[in-house]
N, C-alpha and C positions, 0 to 999 in steps of 0.2 A: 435867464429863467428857462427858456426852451431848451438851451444846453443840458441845463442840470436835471428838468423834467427827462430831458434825454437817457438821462444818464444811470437817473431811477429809475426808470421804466423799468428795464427787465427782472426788477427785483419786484416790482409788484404783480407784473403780469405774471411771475414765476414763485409766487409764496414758499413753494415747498422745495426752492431748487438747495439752501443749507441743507434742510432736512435729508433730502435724498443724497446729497454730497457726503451729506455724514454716515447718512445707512451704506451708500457706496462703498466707503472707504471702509466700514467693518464689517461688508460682507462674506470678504476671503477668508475672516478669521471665522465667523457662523458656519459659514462654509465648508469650511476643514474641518470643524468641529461636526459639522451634518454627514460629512463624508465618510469621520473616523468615528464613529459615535463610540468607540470603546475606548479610545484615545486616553481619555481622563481616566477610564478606570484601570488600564494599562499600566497607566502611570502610576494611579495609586496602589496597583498590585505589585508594580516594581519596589514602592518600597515599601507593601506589609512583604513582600518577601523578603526581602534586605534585613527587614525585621525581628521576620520566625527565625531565618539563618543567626541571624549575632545573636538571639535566644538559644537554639540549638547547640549552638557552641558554648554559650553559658550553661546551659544545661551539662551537654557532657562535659567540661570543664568541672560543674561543680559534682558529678558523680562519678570521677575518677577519683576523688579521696575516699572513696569505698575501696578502690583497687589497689592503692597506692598504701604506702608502708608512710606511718607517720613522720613526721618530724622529729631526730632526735632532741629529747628535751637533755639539759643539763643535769644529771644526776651528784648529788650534793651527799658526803658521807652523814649517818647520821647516829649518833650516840643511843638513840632510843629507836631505831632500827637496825642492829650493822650487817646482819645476816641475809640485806635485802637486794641482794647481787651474790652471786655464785662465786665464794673466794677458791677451792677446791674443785677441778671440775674431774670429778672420780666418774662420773657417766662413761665422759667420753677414752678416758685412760681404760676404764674395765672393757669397754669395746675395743680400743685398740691393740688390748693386750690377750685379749681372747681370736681375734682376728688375726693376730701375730702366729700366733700358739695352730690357731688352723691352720694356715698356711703352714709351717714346717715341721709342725709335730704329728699332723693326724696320721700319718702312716703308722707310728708308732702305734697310737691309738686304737687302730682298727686291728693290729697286730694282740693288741692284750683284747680283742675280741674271742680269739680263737679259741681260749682256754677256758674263757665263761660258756664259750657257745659249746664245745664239747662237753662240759659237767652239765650243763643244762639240758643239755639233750638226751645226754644219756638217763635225768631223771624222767624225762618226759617220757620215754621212751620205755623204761620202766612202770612207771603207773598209769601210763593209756595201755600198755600194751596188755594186761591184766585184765583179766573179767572183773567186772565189778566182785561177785561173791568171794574169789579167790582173795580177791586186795584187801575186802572189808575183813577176812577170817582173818589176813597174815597180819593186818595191823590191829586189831582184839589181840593176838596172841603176843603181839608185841609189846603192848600196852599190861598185858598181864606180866610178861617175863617182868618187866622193867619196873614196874607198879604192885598193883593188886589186882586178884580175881575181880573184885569190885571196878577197877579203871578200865579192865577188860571189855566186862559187859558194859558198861556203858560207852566206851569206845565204838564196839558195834552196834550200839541204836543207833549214838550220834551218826556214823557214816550212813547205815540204812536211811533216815530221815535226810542226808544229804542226795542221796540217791532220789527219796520219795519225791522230793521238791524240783526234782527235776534240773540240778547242779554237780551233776558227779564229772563230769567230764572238764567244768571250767571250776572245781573245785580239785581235782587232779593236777590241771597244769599252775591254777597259783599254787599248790603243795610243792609242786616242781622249783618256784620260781622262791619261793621260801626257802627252801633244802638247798641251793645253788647258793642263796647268799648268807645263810648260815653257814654254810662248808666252807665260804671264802673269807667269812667273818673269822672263824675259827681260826682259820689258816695264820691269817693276818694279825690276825688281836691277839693270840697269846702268845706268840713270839714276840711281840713289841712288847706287849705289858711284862714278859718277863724282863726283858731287857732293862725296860726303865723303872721297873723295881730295882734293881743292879746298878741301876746309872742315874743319878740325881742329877748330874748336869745335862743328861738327853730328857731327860723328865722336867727340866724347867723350859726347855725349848718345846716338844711335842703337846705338853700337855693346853697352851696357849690355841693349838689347832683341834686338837679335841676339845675345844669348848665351843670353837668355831662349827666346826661339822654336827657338832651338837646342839647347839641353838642358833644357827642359821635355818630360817623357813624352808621347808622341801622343797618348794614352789622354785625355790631359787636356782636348784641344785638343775632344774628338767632343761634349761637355754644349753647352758654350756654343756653340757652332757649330749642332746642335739646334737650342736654343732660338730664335736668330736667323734661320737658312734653312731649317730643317725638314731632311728628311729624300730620299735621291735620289743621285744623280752629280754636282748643281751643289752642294750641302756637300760632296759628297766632293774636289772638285778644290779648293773653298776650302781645307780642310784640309790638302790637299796643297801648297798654294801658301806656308804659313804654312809647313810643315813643312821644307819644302825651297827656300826663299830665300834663307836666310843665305849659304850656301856663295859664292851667285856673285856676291852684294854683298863680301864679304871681296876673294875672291880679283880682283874687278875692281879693288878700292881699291889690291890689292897692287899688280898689273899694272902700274897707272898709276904710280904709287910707285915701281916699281922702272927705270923709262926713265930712262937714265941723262942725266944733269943736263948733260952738253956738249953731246950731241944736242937736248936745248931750246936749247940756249944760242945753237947754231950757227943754230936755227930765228928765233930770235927776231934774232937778228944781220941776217937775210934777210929782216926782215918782217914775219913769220906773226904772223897775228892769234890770238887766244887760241883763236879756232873753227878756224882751219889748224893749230896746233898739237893742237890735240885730236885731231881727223878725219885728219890726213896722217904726223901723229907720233908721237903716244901711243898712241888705241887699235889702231895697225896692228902696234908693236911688242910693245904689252901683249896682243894677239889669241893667243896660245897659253897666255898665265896665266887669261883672260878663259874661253879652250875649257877649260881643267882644271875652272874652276865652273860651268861647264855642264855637264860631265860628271858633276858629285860631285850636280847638281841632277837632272838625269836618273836618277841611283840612286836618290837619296833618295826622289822623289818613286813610282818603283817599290817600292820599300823600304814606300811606306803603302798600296799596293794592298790586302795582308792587312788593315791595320788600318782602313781605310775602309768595307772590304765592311760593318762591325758600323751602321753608318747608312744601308744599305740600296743601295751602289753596288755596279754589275753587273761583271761582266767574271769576270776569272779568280780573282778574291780571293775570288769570291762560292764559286766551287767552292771553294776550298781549307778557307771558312768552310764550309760545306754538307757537307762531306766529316769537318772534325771535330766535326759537333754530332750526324752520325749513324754518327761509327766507321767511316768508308767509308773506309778508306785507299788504298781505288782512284780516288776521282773525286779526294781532295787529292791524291794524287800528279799526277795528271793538269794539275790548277792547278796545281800549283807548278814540273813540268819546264817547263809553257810560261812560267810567270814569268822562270824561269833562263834559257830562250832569247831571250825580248827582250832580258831583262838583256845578256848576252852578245853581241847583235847591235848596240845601242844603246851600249853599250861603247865596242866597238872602230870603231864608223864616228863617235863625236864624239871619239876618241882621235887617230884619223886627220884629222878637221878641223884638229884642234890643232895638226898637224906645221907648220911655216913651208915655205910652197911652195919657200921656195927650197934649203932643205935637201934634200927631195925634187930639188932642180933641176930646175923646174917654173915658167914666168912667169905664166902664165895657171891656172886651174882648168880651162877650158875646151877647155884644149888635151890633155888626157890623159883615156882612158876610153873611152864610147862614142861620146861627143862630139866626142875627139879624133879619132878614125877617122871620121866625118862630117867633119869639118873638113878633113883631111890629103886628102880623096877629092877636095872640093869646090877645095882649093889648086893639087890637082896637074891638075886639069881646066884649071883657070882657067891 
């Protein structure tokens, strides 16, 4: 008993020595945790960071399919769509065949400058260089020779009233720039259209492109023309020159065409070589169908004043441009009445060429106008 009393003893006299063995032994870890008191939060910031990071990269992960080029999907032909992929790819062929053509042809190119640019300037150079009164008398008197006293005077309001509105000078050089591609239209068009009145086998090839040049959009015409002569009034007449040939290559083929087949017959009965039949019979008869496509080339080629100015040629197109890129509906007005009045002067005196002198009853040109009254002074003197 005393043994065992012995032996309990210190656990009674020591109630609390568990207790404190136990707080002992978890003191170091209270402890460490009293020490580091951010420990825990440490730890849990380790991993909401670990967190945000594998979000971030999901993140951008999921906002690189904005950047990124889809997936190709399997494209399946389809009977009620077939046109729904590019079979033809004429884009890139007409860029590489113009890109072709720049690289080894534009010398050439800039070379058939020189001819337009010399006619051009010399028009320019003629009707700025003129006082306005002088220019607006000699072209009344022109308009009378060629016309009537009547197309006369009104010749000189129309130009005075061009003058008024404050457009004579960019009404001079699109006059310029018209007259350059009439003169080269001429040049062009009626040697071909004689020809291919003569040559049906060159008349089923040519005339395939003349319907080309003829309803192909203008718009079309200003890239490739760029590319080739740059930029100015000697592209702009080229383009007018494409624009506006067809008409009086057609209408010359018709002309010719249309002389009726006894009057050669009678010609060649008497002689005439195929050059006196051409010179004395055809085109004297065919000269009022011949003036109709001068005429319809003289519009047409007004008709691209607007559409030319966008390649930097001057004149009245350039106001009409200038006018609606700044909302100015005063200065486009101002281009455009004077557009209407060449139109309308240019008209009616190649309308009047057209007539056959002898209709008028008239043997000579020369004999009627201002000319005629010089003349009739200088007959009756004599």
């Amino acid at each position: 008993m005393s043994n065992a009393s012995q032996i309990n003893e210190p656990v009674i006299s020591d109630p609390w020595a568990t207790a404190s063995t136990t707080v002992t032994d978890q003191a170091p870890q209270g402890l460490s945790a009293a020490a580091d008191p951010w420990g825990a939060s440490m730890a849990q910031g380790s991993e909401t960071a670990h967190a945000s990071d594998a979000a971030t990269q999901t993140a951008q992960q999921g906002a690189d399919w904005l950047n990124s080029a889809p997936a190709a999907a399997p494209e399946h032909f389809s009977l009620m769509d077939p046109f729904h992929n590019t079979w033809v790819p004429l884009d890139s062929w007409v860029t590489h065949g113009i890109d072709w053509v720049v690289l080894h042809f534009r010398p050439v190119f800039q070379g058939i400058r020189v001819p337009v640019d010399f006619i051009l300037s010399g028009f320019q150079h003629m009707l700025l260089g003129m006082p306005a009164p002088i220019a607006i008398l000699v072209f009344a008197l022109i308009a009378w020779q060629f016309s009537t006293l009547g197309m006369g005077v009104a010749t000189l309001v129309s130009l005075v009233a061009i003058g008024a509105i404050g457009a004579w000078s960019q009404a001079m050089v699109t006059l310029a720039l018209v007259l350059t591609s009439l003169f080269f239209c001429i040049l062009i068009g009626l040697p071909l259209g004689i020809w291919l009145a003569r040559s049906n086998n060159a008349a089923k090839i040519i005339r395939p492109l003349l319907d080309a040049m003829q309803t192909t959009p203008a718009f079309v015409y200003l890239v490739p023309i760029v590319m080739l002569f740059g930029i100015g009034n000697v592209p702009g007449v080229v383009v007018t020159i494409i624009f506006a040939l067809p008409p009086i290559v057609r209408l010359t083929i018709l002309g010719i065409k249309q002389v009726p087949a006894d009057l050669i017959e009678a010609a060649e009965s008497f002689g005439a070589n195929p050059r006196q039949l051409l010179f004395k019979v055809q085109l004297p008869l065919a000269m009022p169908t011949i003036m109709a496509g001068v005429n319809q080339t003289l519009m047409l080629a007004l008709s691209m004043v607007v559409i030319a100015s966008m390649i930097a040629v001057g004149g009245l197109g350039q106001m009409v441009l200038r006018g609606i890129g700044r909302l100015d509906m005063g200065l486009a007005a101002v281009g455009g009445v004077g557009i209407v009045i060449l139109a309308i002067i240019l008209d009616r005196l190649t309308q009047s060429l057209g007539r056959d002198r002898r209709s008028k009853g008239v043997a000579h040109w020369y004999t009627t106008g201002p000319l005629g009254l010089i003349t009739k002074a200088f007959i009756k003197k004599a």
